[in-house]
N, C-alpha and C positions, 0 to 999 in steps of 0.2 A: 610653578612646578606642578604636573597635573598627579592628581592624588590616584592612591589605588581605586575609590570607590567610583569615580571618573571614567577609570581604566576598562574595570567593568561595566560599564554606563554603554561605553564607547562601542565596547566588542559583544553584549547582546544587542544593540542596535544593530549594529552593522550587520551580525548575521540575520537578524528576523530580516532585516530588509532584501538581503542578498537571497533567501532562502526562495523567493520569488522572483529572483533573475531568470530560471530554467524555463516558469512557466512564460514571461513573456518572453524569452528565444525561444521555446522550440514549444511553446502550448499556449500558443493567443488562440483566442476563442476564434473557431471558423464561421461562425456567423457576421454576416453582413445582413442588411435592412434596406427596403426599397426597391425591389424586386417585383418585377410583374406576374402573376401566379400564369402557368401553364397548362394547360389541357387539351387531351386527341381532339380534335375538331369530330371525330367520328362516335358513334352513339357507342355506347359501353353496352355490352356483354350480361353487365349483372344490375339485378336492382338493387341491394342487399350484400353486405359482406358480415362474415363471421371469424373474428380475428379469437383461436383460443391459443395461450400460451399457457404452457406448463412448466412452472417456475423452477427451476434445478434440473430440469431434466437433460441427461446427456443422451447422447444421437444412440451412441452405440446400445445402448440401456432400455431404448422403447425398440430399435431393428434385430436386436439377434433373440437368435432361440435359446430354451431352457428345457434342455432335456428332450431336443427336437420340439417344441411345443413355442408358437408365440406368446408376449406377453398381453401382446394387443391386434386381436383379432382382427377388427374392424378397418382399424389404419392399413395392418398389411393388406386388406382385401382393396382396399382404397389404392393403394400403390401399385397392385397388381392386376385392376381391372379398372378403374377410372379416373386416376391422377397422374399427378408429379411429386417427383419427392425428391432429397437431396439433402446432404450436411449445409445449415447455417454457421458460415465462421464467423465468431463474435470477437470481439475486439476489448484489450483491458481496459479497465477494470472490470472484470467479468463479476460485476451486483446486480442489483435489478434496477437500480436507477437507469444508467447509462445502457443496458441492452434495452428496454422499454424504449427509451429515446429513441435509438437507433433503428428497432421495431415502426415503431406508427410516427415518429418525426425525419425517418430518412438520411441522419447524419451522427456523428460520432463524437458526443459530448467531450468538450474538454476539460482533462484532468482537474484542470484547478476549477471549473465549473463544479464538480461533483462533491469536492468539497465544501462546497458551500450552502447543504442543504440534503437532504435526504427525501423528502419528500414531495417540498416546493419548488419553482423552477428559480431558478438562481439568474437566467437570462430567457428574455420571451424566445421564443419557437414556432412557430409552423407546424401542428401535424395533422395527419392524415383524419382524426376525432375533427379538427378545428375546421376542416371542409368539408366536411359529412353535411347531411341534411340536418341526421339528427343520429348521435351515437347512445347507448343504451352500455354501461360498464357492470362488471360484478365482479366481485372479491375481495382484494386486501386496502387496509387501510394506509398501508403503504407507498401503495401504486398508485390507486385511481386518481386518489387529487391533484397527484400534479399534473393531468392532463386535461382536468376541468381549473383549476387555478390559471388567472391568465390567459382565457380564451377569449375570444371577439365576442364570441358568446357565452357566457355558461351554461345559461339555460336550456343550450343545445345539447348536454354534454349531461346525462344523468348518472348518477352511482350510487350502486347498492352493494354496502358496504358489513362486513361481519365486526365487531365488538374487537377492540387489537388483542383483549384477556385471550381469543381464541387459542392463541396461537404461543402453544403449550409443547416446548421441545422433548420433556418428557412424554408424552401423551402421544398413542399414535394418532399422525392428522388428517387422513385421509379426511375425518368430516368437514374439511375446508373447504373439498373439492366437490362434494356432494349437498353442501350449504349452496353453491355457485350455479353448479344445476338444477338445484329446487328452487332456486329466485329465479331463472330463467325459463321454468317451466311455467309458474305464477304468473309469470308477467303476460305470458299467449296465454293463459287461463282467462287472466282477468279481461285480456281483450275481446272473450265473448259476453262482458257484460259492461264496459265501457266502449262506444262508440267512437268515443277521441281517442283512446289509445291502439282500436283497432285502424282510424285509418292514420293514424300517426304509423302504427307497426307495418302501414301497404304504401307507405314514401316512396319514393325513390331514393339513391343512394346514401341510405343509413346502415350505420355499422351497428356490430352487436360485440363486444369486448369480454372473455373470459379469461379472467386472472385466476389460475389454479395451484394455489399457494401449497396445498398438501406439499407434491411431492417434493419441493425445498427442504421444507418442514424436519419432512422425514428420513431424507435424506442428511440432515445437519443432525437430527436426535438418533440415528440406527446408522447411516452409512449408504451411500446409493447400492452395495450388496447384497443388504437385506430383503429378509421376505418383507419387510414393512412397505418399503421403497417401490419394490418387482411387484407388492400386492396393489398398491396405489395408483399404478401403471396401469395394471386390470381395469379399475376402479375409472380410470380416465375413463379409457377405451370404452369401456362399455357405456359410461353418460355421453361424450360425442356419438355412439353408437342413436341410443334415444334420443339424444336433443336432435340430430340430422332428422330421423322420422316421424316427430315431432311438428318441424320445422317445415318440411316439404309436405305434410300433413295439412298444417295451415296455411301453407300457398299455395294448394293444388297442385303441384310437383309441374311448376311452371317454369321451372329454370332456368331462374332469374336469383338463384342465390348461390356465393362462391363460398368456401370455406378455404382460410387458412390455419395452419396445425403447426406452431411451434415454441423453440425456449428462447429465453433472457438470456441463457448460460446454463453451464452446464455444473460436475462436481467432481471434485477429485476423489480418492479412495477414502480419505479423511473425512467426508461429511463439510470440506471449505472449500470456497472457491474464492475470487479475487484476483487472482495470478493469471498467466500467459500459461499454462499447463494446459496439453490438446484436451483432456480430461473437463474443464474449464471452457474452452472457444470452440467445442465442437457441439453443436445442438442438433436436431432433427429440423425438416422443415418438409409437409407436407401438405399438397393443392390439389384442389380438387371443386367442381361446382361449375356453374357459367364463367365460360372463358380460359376455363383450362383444361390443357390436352389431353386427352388420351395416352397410357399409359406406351412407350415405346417399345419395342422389346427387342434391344440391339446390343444388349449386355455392354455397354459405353461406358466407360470413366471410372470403372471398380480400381480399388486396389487392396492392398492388404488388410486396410482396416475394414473394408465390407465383404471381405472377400467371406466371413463366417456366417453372415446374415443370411445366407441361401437369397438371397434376390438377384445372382448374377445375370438372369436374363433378361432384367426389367434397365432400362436405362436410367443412371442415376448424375442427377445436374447440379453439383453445388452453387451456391452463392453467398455474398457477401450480406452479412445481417442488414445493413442498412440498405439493402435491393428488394426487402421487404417490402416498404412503403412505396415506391412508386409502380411495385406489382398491386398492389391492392388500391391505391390511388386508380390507375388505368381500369379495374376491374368495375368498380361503380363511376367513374365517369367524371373523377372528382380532382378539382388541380393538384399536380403532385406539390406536395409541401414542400415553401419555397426554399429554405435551406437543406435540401436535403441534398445528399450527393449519391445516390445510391444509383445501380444503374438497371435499365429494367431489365427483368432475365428475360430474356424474348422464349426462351428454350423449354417457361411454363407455358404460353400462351398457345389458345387453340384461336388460330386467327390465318387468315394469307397475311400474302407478301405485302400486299399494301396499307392494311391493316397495322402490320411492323414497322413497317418504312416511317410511317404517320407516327408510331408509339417512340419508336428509337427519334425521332426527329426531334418532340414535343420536348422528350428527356432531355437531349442537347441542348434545348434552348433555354429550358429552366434549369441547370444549370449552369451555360454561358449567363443566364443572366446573372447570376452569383458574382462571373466574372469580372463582367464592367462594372459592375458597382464597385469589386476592390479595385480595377484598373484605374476608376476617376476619382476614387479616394485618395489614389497617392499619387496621382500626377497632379492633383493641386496642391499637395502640399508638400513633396519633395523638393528641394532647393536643385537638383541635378536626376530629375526624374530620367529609370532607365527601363521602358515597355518590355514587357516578355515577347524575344522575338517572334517566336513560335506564330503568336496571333496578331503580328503589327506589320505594315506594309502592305505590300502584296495579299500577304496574308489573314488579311482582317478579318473580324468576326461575322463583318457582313459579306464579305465576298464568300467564306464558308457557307452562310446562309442562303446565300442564295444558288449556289452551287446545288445545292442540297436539295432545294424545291424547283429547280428544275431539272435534276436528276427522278425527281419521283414525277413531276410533269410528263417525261417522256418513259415514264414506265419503269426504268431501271430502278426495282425498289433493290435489288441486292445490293447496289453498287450505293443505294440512298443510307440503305441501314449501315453500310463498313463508316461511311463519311459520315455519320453521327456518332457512333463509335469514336472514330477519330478525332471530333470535335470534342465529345465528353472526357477524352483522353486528355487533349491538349488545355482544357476548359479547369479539372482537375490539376493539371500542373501548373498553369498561369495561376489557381488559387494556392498553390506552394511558395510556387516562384514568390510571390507580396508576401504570404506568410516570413518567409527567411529570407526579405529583402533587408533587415537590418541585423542581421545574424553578426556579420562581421566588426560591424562598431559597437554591438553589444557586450560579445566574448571580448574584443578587446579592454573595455572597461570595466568589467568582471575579472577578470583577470591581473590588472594591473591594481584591482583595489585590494584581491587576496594576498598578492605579492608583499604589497605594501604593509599588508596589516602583519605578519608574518615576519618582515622585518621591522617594525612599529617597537611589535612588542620584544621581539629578541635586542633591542638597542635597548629597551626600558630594563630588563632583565642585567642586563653588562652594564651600565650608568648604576643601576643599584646595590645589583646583590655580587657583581665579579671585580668590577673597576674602582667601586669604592671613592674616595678621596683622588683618582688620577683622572678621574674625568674633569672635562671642563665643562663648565655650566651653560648651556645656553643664552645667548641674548633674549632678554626681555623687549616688549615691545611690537611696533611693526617695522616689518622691513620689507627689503627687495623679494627676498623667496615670497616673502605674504601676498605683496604686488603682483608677481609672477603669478602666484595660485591663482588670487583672484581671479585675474585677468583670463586664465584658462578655464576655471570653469564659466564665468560669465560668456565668456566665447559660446563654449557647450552647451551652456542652458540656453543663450539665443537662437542655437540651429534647434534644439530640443522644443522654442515655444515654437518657432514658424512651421516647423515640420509635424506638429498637434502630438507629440510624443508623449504617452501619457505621464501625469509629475512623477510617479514614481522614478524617473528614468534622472531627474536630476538632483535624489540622492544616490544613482549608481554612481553618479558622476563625483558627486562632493567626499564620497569617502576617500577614494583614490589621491585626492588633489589634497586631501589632510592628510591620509599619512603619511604622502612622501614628503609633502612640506614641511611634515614632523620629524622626520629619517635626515634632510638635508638639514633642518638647525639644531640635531643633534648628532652631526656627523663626528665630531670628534671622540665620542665614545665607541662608534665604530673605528676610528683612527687611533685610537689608543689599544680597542681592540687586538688588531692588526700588529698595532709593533709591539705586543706582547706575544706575538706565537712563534718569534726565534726565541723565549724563555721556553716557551712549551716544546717546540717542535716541531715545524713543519707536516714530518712526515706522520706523526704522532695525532697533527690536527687533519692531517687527509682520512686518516684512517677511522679515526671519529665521525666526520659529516660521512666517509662513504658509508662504515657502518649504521650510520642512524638514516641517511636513506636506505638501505638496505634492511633494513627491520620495516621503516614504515611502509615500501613498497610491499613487504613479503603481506604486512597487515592488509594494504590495499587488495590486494590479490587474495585474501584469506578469503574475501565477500564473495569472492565467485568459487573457491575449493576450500571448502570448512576444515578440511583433511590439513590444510598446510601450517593450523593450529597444535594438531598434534604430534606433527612433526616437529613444529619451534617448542612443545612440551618436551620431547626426548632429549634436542638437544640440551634444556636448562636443566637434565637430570645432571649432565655432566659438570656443571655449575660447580656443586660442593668442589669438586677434585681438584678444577683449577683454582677455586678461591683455598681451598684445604690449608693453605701456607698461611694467608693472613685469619684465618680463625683459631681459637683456641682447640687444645686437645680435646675439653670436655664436652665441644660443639658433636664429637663425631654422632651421637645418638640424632642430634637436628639436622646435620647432614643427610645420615642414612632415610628421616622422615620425608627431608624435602623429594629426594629421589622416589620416592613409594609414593608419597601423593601426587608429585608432575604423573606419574605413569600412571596410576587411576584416572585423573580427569582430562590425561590426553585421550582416553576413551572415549569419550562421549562427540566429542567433534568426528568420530569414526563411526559412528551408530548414525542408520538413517533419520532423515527429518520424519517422515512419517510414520507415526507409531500409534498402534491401536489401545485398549487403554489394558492394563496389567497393571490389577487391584497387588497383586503377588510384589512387583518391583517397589509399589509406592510404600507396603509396608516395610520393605527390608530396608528403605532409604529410612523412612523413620526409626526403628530399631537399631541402625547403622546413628543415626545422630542422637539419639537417648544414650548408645554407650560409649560416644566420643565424651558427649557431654557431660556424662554423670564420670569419665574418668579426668578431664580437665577440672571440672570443679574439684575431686577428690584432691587433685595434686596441689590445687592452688591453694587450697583449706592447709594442707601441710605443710605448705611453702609460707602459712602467713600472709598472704594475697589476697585475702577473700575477707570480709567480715561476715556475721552472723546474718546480719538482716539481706544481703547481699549471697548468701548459701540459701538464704529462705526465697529470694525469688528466683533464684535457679531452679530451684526445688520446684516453686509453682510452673517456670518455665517446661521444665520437664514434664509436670503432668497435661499442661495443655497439649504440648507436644502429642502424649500418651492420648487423652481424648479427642484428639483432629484423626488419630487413625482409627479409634474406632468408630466416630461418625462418618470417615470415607468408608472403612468396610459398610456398612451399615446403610449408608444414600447408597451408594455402588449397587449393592443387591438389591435392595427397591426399586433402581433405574432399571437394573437387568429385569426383572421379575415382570417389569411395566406397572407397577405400583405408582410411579411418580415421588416426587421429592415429599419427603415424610415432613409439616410443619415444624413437630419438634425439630427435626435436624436440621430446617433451615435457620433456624431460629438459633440456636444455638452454634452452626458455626462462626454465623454474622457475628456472633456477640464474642467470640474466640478472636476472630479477626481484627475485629475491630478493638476489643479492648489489648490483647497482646499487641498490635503493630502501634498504638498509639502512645504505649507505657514509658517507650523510651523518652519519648520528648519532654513526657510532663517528670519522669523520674528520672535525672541523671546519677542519682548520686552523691557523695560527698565530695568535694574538690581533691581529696588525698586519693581517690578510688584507683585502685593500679590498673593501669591499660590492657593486661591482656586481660583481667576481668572484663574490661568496659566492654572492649570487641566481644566477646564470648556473650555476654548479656544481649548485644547487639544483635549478631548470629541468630540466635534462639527467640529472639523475637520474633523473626522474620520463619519462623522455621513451621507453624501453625499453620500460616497464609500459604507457603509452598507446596504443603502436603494437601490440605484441604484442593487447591487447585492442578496437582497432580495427576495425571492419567499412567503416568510410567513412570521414567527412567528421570525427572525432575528433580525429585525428593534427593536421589543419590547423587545427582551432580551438584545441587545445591550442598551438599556437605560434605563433597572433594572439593567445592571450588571453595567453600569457608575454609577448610583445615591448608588448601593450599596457599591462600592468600594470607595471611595466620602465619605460617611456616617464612613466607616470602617476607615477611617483617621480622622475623628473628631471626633469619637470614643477614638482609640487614643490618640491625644490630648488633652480631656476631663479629660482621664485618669491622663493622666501626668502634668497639670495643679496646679500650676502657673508654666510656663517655668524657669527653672534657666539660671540667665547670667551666664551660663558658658559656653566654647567653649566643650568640650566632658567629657565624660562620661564612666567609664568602663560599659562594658555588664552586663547585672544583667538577670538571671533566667527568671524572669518575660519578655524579650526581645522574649524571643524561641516562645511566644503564637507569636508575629509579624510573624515572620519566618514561623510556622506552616498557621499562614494563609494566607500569602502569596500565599504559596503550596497547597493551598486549593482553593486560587480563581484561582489558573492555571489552575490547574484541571477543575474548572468549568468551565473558556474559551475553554480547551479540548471539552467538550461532551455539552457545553450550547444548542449547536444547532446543536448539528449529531456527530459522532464519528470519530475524528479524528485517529483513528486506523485505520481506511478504508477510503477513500477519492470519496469513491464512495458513502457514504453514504450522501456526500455533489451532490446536482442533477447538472448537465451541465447546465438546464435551467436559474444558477443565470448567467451566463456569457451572455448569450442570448442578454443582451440591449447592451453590447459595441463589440459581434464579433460574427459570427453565421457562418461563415468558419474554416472548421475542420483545429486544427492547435494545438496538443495536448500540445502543451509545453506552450505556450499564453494563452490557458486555463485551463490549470492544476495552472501555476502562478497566474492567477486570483481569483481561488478556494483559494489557501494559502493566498493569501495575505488578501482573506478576512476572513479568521477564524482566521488571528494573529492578527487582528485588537486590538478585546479583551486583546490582550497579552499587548502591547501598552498604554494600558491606564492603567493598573496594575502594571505596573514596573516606569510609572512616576510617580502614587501615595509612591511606596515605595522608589522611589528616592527624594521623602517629604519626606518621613517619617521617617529617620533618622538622618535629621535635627529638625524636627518639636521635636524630643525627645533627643536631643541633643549627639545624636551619630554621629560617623564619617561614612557619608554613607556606606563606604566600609566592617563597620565593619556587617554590618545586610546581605548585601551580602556574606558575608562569610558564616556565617555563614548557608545560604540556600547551597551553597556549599556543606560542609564540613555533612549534612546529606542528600542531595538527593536521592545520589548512592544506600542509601538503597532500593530505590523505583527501580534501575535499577540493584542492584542485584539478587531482585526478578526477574524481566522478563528476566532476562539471562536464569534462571534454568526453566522460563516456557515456551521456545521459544523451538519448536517438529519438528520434520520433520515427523512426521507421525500423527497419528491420522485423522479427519477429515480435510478437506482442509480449512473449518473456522478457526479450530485452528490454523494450522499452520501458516495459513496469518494474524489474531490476534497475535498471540506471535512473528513473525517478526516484525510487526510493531509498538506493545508495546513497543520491547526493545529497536526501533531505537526512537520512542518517548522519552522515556526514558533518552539514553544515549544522544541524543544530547538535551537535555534541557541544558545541565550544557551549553554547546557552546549556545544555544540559549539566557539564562539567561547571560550570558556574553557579548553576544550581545545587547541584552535589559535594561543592565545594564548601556553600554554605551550609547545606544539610548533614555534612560531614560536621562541623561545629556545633551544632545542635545536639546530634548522638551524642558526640565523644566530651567535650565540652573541657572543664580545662582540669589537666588528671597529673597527679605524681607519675612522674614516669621510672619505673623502678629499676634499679639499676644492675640487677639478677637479668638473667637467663631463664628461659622457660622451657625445662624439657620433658 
């Protein structure tokens, strides 16, 4: 008989493994190997390229005016009398990793790639630095290496790099950017007194790379509204102003050097970005130097969002951020990198037709070459290989080809550049087409494994805690089903090794084939099931599974309209009325409570995600939980609930409570003031933090300790950590959603009243409401206060009081730990609450179990690789929300035992 500890064995495994099904359907790495690098056959334009990006900056943010005035001189003179310009849409995750990729390697890192590294490349690349003669990099310690890591050469590839201390979010950081220009000013300094670096600096096609980290910076510590932000902007503009005359200074204005001008990504109102939000994927992109046009002025392609810029009459070209690199590739002469997929904008080039003809051709082909290498990777190893017709037959990649050059042969370059186009078109879809060539046998077996586990555990659930003694036990041993399994997945894994399917793909296969082989030799507790629901009810059990799909779908659906939280809050005001029959009289005062608190914290899911910081809101949240707190202790003291030593760390609870607000007033005005994080108060929140969140595990208490003490101790522990990382309206959700979930157990207990002495209980129907709302307050710790599907929705400013040196992993930790906060005090409540109603804890955890997955079989089927980049980055992160609840609940389930640990549970009422 397999054990609970087993059980749990069983189902974090199963999800860690499954959690990576999405990426390999719909996010295998687009890089292939063995490709022939491509280049114009025709002499390039420039000798020299100058790539500067400026890191957070959003498009609309360096083009419109302020006050009728630009922010940046230079650039618009640039746009309006010698360039190209245009919006970069960038593509999610909008960080600096994967726009940099996209920047100088030409393609669009995938998702699960980026996880795997922050600054090193997690898979080798191609980029535009790695076919340079020789590239020269300056800025962040962030950036640079992972473009000298990994290269054919390093040596080719230098970087001058700032100290990571620099980079001080309290601190204005403009001097990031003027750090970048002083070492690039140095470096044509020194070359009047070095001889190798000056004729290293007179090459031919070498890059010059400026990483201009400020305005991220500044925008994450002030906001992109700020004068900080708008002054740094200046700040650019004016060093690209100098380093260009600089530049053409020391190469005799030979015009032979291009300049490109753009961002990684952009920023939302918040000071984050991360997400699919235009705010986010909209950047600046601006060309100018050897090889590119003359400014147009046919007032073309405006629409609303430039329409305030005042440049209606300059024509404006967007493109796709990864068309970057093969415009800058063409510009010095240099193979466009071979993975890249980006297409060249012909629409910058100052070139004829033939010139295009030749660029758009070369693009074609170094891409098609992309192609055949997937097309010969899986026709040797697919057992029923099936070509994308588009480029098979008739249609082959060489009869394109050659179409193509003798379309430019006899001069027709218009008719040469649509038919590379068309090839890059179909070149691009043929690498889809392999990409989702095993989509269908994959979702199918993702899907039959959720099913199965789903029903796995809802049969373990009835064999235990429902059916009791009516079940029949399963055969021991091996048998026929086992044979059958075997034999099915052994089949599967033999197509899996001939077809080079990576092994992960033959545990997608083994989990499905074990739980349903485990469903069929314990079918008669499902069968027993069954002919117990003419005792129950037929209609009684329809009206149960419809109601608990219909709760989990409304949850499902809650991830995309927050709002529909506090809607299912009004309805559970009306709770008390209809249970009002099975509670006692003296309940009416916990009644009238539960109503008042659903109706405060169904607020908060009604309040936008983005909220600026209001020192005013975090203090009343703490004021608001010192006089809940200090009126709960009071009662419990009089109720005989409480012991002395047990009122004494309330007591202390409460004054940490009292000094986290005033070292948030306190940092808060330092930050305002631009003083920086005051040491004392770093120091001292860490030590609040850290010694209040840790007190519970090492102090439980005495084993007699009455429950709603323990939870309220619990509470208050956490209550330090949430104000310190507070910007608003947190602190007060946090102490609607403790008094609500609080209330939702004497609730409960009301219900179930008078406790019977007995030690357990089978599950009864009426359990699944605990269950469902359980699922329902998770939910609402989800999106209480910003949308944990995006984590940028949570602003960097809460980390502010204990670290203001960029350090993404320390602060992203920080973010989590404080949105789980709420999770924490909802899983010690339901680790009462299965005692308090005389169930075997384990068993109310089951069954949240055994129907979760419905919530996460939906987000499997609505996780896209296409559509808009919101989407896409919402249904990634829904389904990884999702699937690792079940590991998370498992974990909290044990963490729930730890807090709460093993307590008298008192047989009073708490009002």
């Amino acid at each position: 008989m397999m054990s609970r500890v087993t059980l749990l064995l069983i189902g974090i495994v199963f999800h860690v493994v499954y959690l990576f099904s999405i990426f390999d359907i719909y996010f295998t790495s687009p890089l292939v190997h063995g490709m022939t690098p491509h280049k114009s056959p025709l002499a390039p334009p420039a000798d020299r390229l100058f790539l500067i990006v400026g890191d957070g900056l959003r498009a609309d943010k360096l083009f419109e005016l302020e006050d009728g005035t630009t922010r940046a001189p230079f650039l618009r003179k640039i746009i309006e009398e010698q360039g190209a310009w245009g919006v970069s849409h960038t593509r999610v995750p909008t960080e600096s990793r994967p726009g940099h990729v996209a920047i100088i390697a030409g393609f669009y890192e995938d998702v699960s790639a980026v996880t795997t590294g922050w600054t090193m490349n997690p898979v080798n690349y191609d980029s535009l630095f790695n076919e340079s003669q020789h590239t020269w990099s300056f800025g962040s310690p962030d950036i640079l290496p992972m473009f000298q890591h990994g290269a054919s050469d390093p040596n080719r590839i230098e970087t001058f790099m700032y100290p990571p201390e620099f980079e001080d979010f309290s601190e204005e950081a403009s001097h990031l950017d003027t750090w970048v220009f002083d070492h690039v000013k140095a470096l044509f300094r020194n070359a009047t007194s070095s001889p190798e670096l000056n004729r290293q600096l007179r090459q031919k096609k070498i890059v010059f790379f400026l990483h201009l980290l400020g305005l991220d910076t500044n925008g994450h510590g002030f906001r992109p509204h700020s004068k900080e932000y708008h002054n740094n902007i200046r700040l650019v503009d004016a060093g690209i102003a100098d380093l260009v005359e600089m530049v053409e200074e020391f190469y005799g204005h030979d015009g032979r050097t291009s300049y490109v001008f753009t961002a990684d990504h952009g920023m939302n109102n918040r000071g984050a970005h991360g997400d699919g939000h235009p705010d986010n994927t909209r950047t600046p992109i601006v060309a100018w130097g050897a090889g590119i046009r003359q400014p147009l002025y046919t007032g073309l392609n405006h629409d609303e969002f430039s329409a305030p810029w005042g440049l209606d009459r300059v024509q404006r070209d967007d493109i796709k951020q990864a068309d970057i690199a093969p415009l800058m590739a063409s510009l010095i002469g240099v193979p466009f990198p071979v993975n890249s997929v980006g297409e060249l904008p012909l629409t910058f080039l100052k070139a004829d037709e033939y010139y295009k003809a030749q660029a758009a051709f070369t693009n074609a082909r170094q891409i098609l070459a992309q192609y055949q290498v997937k097309n010969d990777e899986k026709a040797a190893s697919e057992l029923f290989f099936r070509p994308f017709p588009p480029l098979s037959g008739d249609h082959s990649p060489e009869a394109f080809m050659a179409n193509i050059q003798s379309l430019i042969d006899a001069k027709d370059y218009a008719e040469a550049e649509r038919m590379s186009k068309e090839l890059i078109d179909l070149s691009l879809r043929g690498l889809r087409y392999f990409q989702t060539y095993d989509w269908f046998f994959l979702r199918s077996i993702i899907t039959l494994g959720y099913v199965g586990w789903c029903i796995f555990c809802l049969e373990y659930v009835l064999r235990h805690y429902v059916l009791g003694e009516q079940t029949t036990a399963p055969a021991d041993g091996f048998g026929k089903l086992d044979a059958i399994g075997l034999a099915i997945f052994g089949l599967i894994a033999s197509m899996i090794v001939y077809q080079k399917m990576p092994l992960i793909y033959h545990a997608y296969v083994l989990f499905p084939v074990f739980f349903w082989n485990q469903v069929l030799r314990n079918r008669a507790s499902l069968v027993n099931a069954l002919g117990s629901v003419r005792h129950f009810g037929a209609q009684k059990l329809g009206l149960l599974i419809f109601g608990t799909l219909f709760c989990m779908e409304a949850l499902v659906y809650s991830f995309f309209q927050r709002e529909v939280l506090s809607v299912l809050f009004l309805l559970l005001t009306a709770w008390p009325v209809v249970a009002a029959e099975h509670m006692q009289k003296e309940s009416r005062s916990l009644r009238l409570g539960w109503a008042l608190s659903c109706l405060c914290t169904s607020i908060f899911t009604l309040l936008p995600v983005e909220k600026g910081e209001d020192i005013f809101m975090v203090l009343c949240g703490g004021c608001l939980g010192l006089m809940l707190s200090g009126y709960a202790t009071l009662v419990l003291r009089r109720a005989g609930r409480i012991t002395p030593m047990q009122t004494t760390i309330a007591l202390a609870q409460m004054t940490t409570i009292a000094v986290s607000m005033v070292l948030v007033y306190s940092t808060s005005t330092s930050l305002a003031n631009r003083q920086g994080l005051p040491l004392i108060n770093q120091i001292l929140s860490l030590a609040i933090v850290a010694i209040s969140s840790v007190f519970p595990f090492i102090y439980r208490g005495p084993a007699e300790t009455d429950y709603f003490t323990r939870l309220l101790i619990i509470c208050q522990t956490f209550f330090p950590l949430m104000i310190i990382l507070s910007i608003s309206y947190e602190a007060l959700f946090y102490v609607c959603f403790c008094t609500t979930v609080l209330l939702w157990l004497q609730m409960e207990r009301a219900l179930y009243r008078p406790l019977q002495d007995i030690k357990t209980r089978p599950l009864q129907a009426s359990d699944g409401r605990i269950v469902v709302m359980f699922l329902f307050f998770i939910n609402v710790a989800f999106f209480g206060t910003g949308n944990i599907a995006s984590l940028s929705s949570f602003s960097l400013a809460s980390v502010y009081r204990l670290i203001t040196v960029f350090n993404p992993f320390i602060m992203g930790a920080l973010l989590i730990i404080k949105v789980l906060v709420p999770f924490f005090v909802v899983s010690a409540v339901l680790g009462i609450m299965g005692a308090s109603l005389d169930l075997p804890s384990f068993a109310l955890f089951l069954v949240v179990l055994s129907i979760t997955d419905v919530q996460t079989i939906n987000f499997f089927y609505f996780v896209s690789d296409f559509g808009s980049w919101l989407e896409i980055g919402t249904g990634i992160s829904h389904f990884c929300i999702a699937e690792l609840f079940i590991i998370f609940t498992i974990l909290l389930f044990l963490l729930s035992r730890l807090l709460v640990g093993h307590l008298h549970l008192a047989k009073r009422k708490f009002d």
